[in-house]
C-alpha positions as CSV (number, residue, x, y, z in Angstrom):
1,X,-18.2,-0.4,14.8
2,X,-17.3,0.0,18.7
3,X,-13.4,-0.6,19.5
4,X,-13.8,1.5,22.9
5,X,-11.8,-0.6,25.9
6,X,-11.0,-3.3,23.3
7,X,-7.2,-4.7,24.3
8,X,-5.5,-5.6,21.1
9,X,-2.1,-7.2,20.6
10,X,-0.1,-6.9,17.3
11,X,3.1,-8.9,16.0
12,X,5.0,-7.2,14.3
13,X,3.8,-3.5,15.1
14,X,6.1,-2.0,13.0
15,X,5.0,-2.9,9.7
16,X,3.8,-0.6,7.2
17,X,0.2,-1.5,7.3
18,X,0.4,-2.8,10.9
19,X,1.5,0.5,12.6
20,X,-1.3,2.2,10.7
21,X,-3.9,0.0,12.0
22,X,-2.0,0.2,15.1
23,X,-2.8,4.0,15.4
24,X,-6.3,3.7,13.9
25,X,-7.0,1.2,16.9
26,X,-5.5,3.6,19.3
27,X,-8.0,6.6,17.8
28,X,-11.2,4.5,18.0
29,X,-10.8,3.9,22.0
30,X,-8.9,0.5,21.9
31,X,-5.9,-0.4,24.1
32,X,-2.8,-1.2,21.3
33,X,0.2,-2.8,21.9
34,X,2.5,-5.7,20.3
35,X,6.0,-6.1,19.5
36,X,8.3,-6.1,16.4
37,X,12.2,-6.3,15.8
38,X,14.9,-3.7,17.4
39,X,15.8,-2.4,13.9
40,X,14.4,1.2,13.3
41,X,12.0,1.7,10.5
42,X,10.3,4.8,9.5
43,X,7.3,3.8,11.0
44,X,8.5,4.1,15.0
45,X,8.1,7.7,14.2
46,X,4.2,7.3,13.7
47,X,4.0,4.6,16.8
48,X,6.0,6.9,19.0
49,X,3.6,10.4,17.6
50,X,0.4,7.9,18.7
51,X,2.2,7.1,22.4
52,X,1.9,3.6,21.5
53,X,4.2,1.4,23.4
54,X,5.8,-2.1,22.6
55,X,7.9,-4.6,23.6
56,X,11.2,-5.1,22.0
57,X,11.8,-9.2,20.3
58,X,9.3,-12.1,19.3
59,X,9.7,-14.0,22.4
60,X,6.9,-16.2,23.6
61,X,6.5,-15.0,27.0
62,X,5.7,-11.2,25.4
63,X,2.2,-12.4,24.5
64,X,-1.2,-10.2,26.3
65,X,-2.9,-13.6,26.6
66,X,-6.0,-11.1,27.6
67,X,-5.8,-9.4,24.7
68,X,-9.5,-9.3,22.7
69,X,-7.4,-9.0,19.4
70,X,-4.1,-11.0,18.7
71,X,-3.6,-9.4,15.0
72,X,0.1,-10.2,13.1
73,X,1.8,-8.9,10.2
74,X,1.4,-12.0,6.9
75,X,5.5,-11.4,7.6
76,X,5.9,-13.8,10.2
77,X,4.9,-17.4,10.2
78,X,4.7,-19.9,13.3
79,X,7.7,-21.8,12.4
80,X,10.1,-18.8,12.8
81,X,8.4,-16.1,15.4
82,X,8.0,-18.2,18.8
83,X,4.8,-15.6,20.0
84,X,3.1,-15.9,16.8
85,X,3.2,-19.6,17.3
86,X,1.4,-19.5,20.9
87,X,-0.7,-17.3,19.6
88,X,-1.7,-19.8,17.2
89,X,-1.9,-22.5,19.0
90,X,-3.2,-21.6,22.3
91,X,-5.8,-18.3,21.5
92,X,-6.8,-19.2,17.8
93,X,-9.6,-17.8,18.0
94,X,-8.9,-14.7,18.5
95,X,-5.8,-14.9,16.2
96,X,-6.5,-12.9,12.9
97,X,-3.4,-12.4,10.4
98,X,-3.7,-8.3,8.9
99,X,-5.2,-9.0,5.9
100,X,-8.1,-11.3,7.7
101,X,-8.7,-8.5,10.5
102,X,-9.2,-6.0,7.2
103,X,-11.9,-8.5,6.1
104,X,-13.1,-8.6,9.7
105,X,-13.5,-4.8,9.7
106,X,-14.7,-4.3,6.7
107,X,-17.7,-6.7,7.4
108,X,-18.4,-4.1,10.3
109,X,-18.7,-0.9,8.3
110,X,-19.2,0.4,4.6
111,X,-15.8,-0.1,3.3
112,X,-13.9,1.5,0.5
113,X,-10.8,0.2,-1.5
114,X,-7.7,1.6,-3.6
115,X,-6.3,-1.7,-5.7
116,X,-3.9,-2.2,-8.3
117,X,-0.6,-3.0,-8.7
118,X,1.3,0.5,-8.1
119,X,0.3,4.0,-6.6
120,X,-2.1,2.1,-3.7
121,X,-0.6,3.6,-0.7
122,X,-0.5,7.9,-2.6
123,X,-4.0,7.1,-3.6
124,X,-5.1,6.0,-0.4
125,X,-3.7,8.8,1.3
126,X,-4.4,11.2,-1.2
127,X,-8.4,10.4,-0.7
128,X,-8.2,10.3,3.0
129,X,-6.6,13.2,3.4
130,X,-9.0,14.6,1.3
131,X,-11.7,13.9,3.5
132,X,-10.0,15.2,6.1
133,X,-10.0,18.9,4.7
134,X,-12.3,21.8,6.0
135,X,-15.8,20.7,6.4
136,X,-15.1,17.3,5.7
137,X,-13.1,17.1,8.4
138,X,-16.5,15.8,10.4
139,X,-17.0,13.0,8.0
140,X,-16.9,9.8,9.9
141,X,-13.9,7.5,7.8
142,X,-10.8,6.4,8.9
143,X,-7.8,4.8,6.5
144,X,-5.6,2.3,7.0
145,X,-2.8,2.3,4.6
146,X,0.9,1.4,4.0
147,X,2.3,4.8,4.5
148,X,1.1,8.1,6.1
149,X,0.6,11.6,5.0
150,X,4.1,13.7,5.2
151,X,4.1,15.8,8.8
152,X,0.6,14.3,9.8
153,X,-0.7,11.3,11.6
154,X,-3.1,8.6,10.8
155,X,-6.4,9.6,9.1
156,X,-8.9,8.6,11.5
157,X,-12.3,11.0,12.0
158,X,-14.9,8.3,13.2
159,X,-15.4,4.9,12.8
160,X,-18.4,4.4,9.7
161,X,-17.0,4.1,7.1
162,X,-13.5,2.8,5.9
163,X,-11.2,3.2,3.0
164,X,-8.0,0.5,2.7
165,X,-5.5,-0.5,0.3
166,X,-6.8,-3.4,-0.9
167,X,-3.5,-5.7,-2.0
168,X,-3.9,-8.3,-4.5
169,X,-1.4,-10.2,-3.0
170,X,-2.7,-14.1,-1.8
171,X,-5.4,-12.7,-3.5
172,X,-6.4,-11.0,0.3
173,X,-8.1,-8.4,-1.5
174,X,-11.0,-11.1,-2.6
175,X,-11.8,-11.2,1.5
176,X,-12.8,-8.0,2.0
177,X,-16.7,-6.7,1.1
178,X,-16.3,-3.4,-0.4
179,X,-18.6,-1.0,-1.5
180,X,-16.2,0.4,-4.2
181,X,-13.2,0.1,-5.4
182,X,-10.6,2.6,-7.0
183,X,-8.3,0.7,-9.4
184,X,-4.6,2.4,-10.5
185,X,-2.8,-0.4,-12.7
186,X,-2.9,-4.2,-13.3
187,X,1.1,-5.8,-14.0
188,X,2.9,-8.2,-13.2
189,X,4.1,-8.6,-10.1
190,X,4.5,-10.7,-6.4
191,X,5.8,-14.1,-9.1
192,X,6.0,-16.5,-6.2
193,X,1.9,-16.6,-6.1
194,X,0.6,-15.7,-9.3
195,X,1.6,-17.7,-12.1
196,X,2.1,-14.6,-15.0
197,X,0.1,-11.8,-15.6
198,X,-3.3,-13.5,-16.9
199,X,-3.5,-14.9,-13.3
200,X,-3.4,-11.3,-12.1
201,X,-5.4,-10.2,-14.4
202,X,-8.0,-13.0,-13.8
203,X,-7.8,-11.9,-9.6
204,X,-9.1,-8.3,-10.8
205,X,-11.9,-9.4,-12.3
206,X,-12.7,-11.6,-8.7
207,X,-12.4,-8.6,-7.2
208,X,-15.0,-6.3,-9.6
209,X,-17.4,-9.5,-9.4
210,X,-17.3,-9.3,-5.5
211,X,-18.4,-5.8,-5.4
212,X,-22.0,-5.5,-4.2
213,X,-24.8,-4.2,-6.7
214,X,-24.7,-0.2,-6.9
215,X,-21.4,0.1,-6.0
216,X,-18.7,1.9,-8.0
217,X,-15.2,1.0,-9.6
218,X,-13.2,3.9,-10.9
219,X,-10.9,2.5,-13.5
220,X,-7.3,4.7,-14.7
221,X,-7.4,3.5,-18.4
222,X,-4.2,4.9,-18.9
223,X,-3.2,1.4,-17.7
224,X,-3.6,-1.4,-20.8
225,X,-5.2,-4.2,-18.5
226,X,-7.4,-2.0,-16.7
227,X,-8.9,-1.1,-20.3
228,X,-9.3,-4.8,-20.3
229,X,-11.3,-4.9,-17.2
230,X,-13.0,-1.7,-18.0
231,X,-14.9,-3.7,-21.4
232,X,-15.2,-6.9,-19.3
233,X,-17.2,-4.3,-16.6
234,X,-19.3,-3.4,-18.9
235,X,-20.3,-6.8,-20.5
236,X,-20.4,-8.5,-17.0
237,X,-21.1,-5.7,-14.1
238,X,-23.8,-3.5,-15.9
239,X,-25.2,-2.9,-11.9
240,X,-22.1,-1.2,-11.1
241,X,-21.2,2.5,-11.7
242,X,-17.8,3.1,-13.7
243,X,-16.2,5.6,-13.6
244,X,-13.2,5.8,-16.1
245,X,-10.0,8.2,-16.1
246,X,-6.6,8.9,-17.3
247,X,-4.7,10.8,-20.0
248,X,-6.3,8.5,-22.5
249,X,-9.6,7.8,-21.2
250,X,-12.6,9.6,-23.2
251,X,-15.0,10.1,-20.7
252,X,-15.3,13.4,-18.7
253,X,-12.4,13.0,-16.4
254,X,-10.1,12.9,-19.4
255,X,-6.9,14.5,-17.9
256,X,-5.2,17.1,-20.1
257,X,-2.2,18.7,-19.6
258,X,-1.3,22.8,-20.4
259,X,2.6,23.0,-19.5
260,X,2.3,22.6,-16.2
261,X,-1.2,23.0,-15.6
262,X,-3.8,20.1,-15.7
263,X,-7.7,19.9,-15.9
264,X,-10.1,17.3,-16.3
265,X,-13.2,17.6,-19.7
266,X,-15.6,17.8,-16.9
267,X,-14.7,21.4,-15.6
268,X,-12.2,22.7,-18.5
269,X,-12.4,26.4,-16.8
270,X,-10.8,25.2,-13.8
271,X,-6.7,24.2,-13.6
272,X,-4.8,22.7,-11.4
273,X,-0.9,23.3,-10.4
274,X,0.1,20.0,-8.7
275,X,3.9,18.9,-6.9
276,X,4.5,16.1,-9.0
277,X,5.4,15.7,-12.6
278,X,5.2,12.2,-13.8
279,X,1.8,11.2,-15.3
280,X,1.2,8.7,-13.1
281,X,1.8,10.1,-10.1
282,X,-0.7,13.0,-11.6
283,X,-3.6,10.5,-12.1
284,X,-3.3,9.2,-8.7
285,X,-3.8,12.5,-7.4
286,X,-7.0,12.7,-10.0
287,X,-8.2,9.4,-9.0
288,X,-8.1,10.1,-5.5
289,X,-10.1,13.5,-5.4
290,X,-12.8,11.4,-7.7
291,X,-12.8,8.6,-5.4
292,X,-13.1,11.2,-2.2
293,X,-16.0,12.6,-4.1
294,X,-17.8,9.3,-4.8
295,X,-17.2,8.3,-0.8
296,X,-18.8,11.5,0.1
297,X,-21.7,11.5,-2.6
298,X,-22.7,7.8,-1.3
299,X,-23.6,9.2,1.7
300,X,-27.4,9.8,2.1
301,X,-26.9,13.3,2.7
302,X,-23.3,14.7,1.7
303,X,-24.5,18.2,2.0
304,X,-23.4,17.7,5.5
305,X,-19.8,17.8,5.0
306,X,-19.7,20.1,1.8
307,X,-19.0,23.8,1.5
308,X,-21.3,26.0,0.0
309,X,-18.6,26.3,-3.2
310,X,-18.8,22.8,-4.0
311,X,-22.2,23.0,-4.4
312,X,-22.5,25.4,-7.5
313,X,-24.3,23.9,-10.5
314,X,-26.3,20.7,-11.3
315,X,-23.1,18.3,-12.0
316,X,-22.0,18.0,-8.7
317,X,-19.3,15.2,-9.1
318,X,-17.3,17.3,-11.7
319,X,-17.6,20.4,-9.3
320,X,-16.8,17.9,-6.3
321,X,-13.5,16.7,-8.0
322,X,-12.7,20.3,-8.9
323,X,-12.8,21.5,-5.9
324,X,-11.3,18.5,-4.5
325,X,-8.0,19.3,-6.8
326,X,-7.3,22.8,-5.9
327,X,-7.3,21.5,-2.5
328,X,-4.5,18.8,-3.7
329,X,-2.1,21.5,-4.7
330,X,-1.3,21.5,-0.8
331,X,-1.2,18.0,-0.4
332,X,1.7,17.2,1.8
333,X,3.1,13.8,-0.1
334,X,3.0,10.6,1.6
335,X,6.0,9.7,3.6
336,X,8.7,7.3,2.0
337,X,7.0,8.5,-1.4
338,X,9.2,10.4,-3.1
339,X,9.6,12.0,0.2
340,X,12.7,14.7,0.7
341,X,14.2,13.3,3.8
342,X,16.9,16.2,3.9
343,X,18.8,18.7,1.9
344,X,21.8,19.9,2.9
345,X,24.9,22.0,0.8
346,X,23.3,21.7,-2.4
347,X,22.5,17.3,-1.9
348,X,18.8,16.3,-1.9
349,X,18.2,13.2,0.0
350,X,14.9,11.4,-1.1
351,X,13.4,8.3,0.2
352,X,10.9,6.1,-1.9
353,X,9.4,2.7,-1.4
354,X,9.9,2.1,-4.9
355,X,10.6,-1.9,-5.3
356,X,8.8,-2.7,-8.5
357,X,10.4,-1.9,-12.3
358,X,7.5,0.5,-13.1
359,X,7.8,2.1,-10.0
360,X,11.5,2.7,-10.0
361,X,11.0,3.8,-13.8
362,X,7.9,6.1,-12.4
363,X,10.2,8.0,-9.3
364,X,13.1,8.2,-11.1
365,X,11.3,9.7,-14.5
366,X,9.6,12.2,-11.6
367,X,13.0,13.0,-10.4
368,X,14.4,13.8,-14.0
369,X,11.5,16.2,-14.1
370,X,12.0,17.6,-10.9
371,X,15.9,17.7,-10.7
372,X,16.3,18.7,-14.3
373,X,20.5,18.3,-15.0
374,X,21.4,16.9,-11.3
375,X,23.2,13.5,-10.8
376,X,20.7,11.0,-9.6
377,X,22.8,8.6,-7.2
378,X,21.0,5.5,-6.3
379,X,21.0,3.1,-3.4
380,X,18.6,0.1,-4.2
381,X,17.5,-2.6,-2.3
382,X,15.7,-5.4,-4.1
383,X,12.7,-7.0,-2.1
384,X,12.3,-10.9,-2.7
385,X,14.5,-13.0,-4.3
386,X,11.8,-14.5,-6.6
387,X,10.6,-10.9,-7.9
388,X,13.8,-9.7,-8.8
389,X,14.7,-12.9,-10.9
390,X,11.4,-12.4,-12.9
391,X,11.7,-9.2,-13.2
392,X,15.5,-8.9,-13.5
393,X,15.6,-7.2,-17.2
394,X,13.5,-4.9,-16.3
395,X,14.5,-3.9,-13.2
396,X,18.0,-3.3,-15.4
397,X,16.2,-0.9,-18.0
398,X,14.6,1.2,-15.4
399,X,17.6,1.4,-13.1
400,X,19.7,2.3,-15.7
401,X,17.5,5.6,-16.0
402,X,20.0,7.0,-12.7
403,X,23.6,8.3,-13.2
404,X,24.8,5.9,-10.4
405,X,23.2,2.7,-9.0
406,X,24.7,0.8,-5.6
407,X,22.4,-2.5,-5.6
408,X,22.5,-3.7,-1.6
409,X,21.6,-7.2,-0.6
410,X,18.2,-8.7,-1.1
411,X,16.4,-7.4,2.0
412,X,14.8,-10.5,3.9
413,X,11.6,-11.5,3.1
414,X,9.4,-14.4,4.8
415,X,7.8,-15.6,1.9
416,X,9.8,-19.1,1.8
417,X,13.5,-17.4,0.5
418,X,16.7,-18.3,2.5
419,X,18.9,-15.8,3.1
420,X,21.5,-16.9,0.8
421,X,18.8,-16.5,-1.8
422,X,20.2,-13.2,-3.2
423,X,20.7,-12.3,-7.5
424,X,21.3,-8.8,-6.2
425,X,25.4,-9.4,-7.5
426,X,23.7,-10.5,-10.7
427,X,21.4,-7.2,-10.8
428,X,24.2,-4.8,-10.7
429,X,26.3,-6.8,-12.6
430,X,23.5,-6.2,-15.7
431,X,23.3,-3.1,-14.8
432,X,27.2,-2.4,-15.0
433,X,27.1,-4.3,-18.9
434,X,24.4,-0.9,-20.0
435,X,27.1,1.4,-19.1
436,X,29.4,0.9,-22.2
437,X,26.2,0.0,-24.2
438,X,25.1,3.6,-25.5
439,X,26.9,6.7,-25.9
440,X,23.9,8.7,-24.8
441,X,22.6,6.7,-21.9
442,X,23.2,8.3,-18.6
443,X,24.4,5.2,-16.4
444,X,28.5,5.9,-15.2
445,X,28.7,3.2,-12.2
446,X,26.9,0.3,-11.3
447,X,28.3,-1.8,-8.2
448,X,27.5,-4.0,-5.7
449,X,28.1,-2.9,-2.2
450,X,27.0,-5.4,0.6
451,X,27.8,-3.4,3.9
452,X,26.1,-0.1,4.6
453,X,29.2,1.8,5.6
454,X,30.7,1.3,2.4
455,X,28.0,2.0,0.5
456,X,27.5,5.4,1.9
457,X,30.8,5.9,2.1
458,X,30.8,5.1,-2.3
459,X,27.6,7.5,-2.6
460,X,28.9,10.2,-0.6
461,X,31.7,10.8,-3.1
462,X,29.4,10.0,-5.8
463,X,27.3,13.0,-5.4
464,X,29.7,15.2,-6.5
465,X,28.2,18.9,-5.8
466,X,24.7,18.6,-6.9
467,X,23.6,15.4,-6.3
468,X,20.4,13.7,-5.7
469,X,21.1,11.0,-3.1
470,X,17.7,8.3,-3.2
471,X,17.5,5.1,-1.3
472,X,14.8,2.9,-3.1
473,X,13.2,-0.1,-2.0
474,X,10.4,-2.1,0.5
475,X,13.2,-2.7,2.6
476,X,14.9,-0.7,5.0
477,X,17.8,1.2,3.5
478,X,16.4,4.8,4.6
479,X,18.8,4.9,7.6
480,X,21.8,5.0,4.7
481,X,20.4,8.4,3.8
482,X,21.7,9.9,7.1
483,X,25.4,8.2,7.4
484,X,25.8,9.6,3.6
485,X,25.0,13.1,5.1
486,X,27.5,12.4,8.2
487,X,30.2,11.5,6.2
488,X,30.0,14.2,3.8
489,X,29.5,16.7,7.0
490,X,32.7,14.9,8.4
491,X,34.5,15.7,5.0
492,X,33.8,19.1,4.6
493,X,31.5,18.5,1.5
């Protein structure tokens, strides 16, 4: 794959995916730029690390009509971003939407995925990072994901091989040709395209089917519907390898767990000491290093980027992964991942992407762990209308797991809702009804706050001494976590 001198030009740079590719670009040679909306996100912070420029707005006349690339975020449609819509209609074909410029890449080189409905974006990063470490630093993958690693840039070492989050959503995962696939959970989820959890469940299988003959799918079996696909692997896929995982798997990467220790059947002798505590979190971290290892041992000759300790008995995998997993007890985290954003006279301030019920159920259960007797203080922003209305009960039950919850307004999403298409009020009135339900639940206050200054100004007093302060959602509520800490700063607190 040669990008060297290529000019490419992306809509909505910002994005979580986009300004990773954005950087990835920039490493293999090409010339990046685009534009994207004045509000700060998380990710101008990577753009800015990679020198990448961009113009400011969506306006028509911004458009590199030179440009060998036009790529733009599945965000934006014609009918509402005026560039996009020249794009379209004058330069079509060079016009490709992110998910079809994946497909486009990974038709150019041998091409790795991490699917599944939650812990994509720490898996991903997890394995790239992995094969960014020591030796391995000259093997030739980059990986373009929704995140980054925490304190480090994009993950880019050459240009043969490439490993992606592979989203089921529209089903853009079924565009891609993979090689393998990693596979976390199958739920529920994105209700304005698939119909209820059969038709997700249905889209996995596409996806196993697609894989070419003698490639591999690791499967976490901790996770009910990838049991599911694990049998239907074995009576339909008997070409692939399978490599199954999890707390309650009972093949040789069965996790176990020795207080806070961990080891896999495989290599019982050796433990491993990881910064994370909710199970899992933990098997993303295992499925990452055995997905690393797989990438590396489907090279023709992976002795090249091994260290001689990896290579010390006959079942190299298991050795691979084990070494692999010592090596994660320094992993830095992935940014808006559980990620402490600041912590300051006895407040932490943590920022997660969580926006699904099992992933909100997932952090906060982590920060329980972590944070054992604090006050967990919430500020949620839900992420499409349609999800939150399917999902509303649970997104109660696992919101109700904090001490206080401030549900913000719906943040805007292009998939078809107006902006006066917000439940949010209904959310955190549910939410408010579980206080007085239980004498032993730990939910005090449950409000809905619509402006951002009174909202920090609720959860700065909220804290109390101790506090853990976490804004949650795929939105963009992050920037709360620093007017919480100005305002207490201002007060004395």
């Amino acid at each position: 794959m040669n990008l060297a001198g290529k000019k490419c030009f992306l809509i909505g740079i910002k994005g979580t995916g986009m300004s990773s590719l954005a950087v990835i670009l920039k490493k293999a040679g090409a010339f990046v730029t685009g534009c994207d909306s004045n509000e700060v996100f998380p990710t101008d912070q990577l753009l800015e690390d990679a020198e990448i420029c961009f113009a400011s707005g969506f306006g028509a006349d911004l458009l590199m009509e030179d440009a060998d690339f036009l790529i733009y975020s599945d965000a934006y449609r014609r009918e509402n971003c005026p560039v996009l819509a020249v794009a379209l209609s004058r330069f079509f074909d060079r016009c490709h939407s992110y998910p079809q410029f994946l497909a486009l890449l990974s038709s150019m080189c041998r091409t790795y995925g991490v699917a599944g409905t939650h812990g994509k974006t720490t898996t991903t990063a997890a394995a790239g990072w992995l094969l960014s470490q020591g030796k391995r630093k000259q093997f030739p993958l980059f990986a373009v994901m929704g995140s980054a690693v925490a304190g480090e840039g994009a993950i880019c070492n050459g240009t043969d091989e490439m490993l992606i989050e592979a989203c089921e959503y529209r089903d853009h995962f079924l565009s891609y040709d993979l090689r393998g696939v990693l596979i976390t959970s199958i739920e529920m989820d994105h209700p304005d395209w698939f119909a209820d959890e059969n038709a997700v469940c249905r889209s996995f299988e596409k996806l196993v089917k697609g894989l070419s003959k003698g490639g591999v799918v690791i499967l976490c079996v901790d996770d009910p519907n990838v049991r599911k696909l694990s049998k239907w692997v074995e009576c339909n896929r008997k070409d692939l390898i399978c490599v199954e995982y999890g707390f309650s798997s009972q093949s040789a990467f069965r996790i176990r767990r020795s207080g806070k220790a961990y080891s896999i059947d495989l290599v019982p002798y050796v433990t491993f000491a990881l910064n994370a505590m909710s199970d899992p979190i933990i098997c993303d971290y295992f499925g990452a290093a055995i997905l690393a290892s797989s990438i590396l041992l489907d090279r023709s000759n992976p002795r090249l980027f091994l260290d001689d300790s990896a290579l010390v008995c006959d079942e190299i995998l298991g050795t691979l992964v084990g070494s692999m997993m010592k090596e994660m007890e320094l992993f830095p985290g992935v940014r808006s991942r559980n990620e402490v954003v600041a912590q300051e006279n006895g407040i932490v301030y943590i920022d997660d992407y969580a926006h699904h019920p099992t992933e909100i159920r997932v952090c906060l259960d982590n920060l329980r762990r972590s944070y054992p007797g604090r006050r967990l203080c919430v500020a949620f922003s839900p992420h499409t209308y349609s999800r939150t209305s399917a999902l509303m009960e649970e997104f109660v039950a696992a919101l109700a797991m904090a001490n206080v919850v401030v549900v913000q307004k719906t943040y805007a999403s292009a998939r078809g809702e107006t902006a006066d298409s917000d439940n949010a009020r209904e959310l955190a009135e549910k939410l408010s009804s579980r206080i007085s339900r239980s004498l032993y639940g730990c939910l005090e206050s449950a409000v809905y706050i619509e402006y951002d200054e009174d909202a920090a100004a609720f959860l700065a007093d909220a804290l109390g001494q101790n506090g853990v302060c976490i804004s949650l959602g795929a939105g963009n509520n992050r920037p709360l976590l620093g007017r919480i800490i100005e305002l207490r700063r201002g007060d004395g607190r």
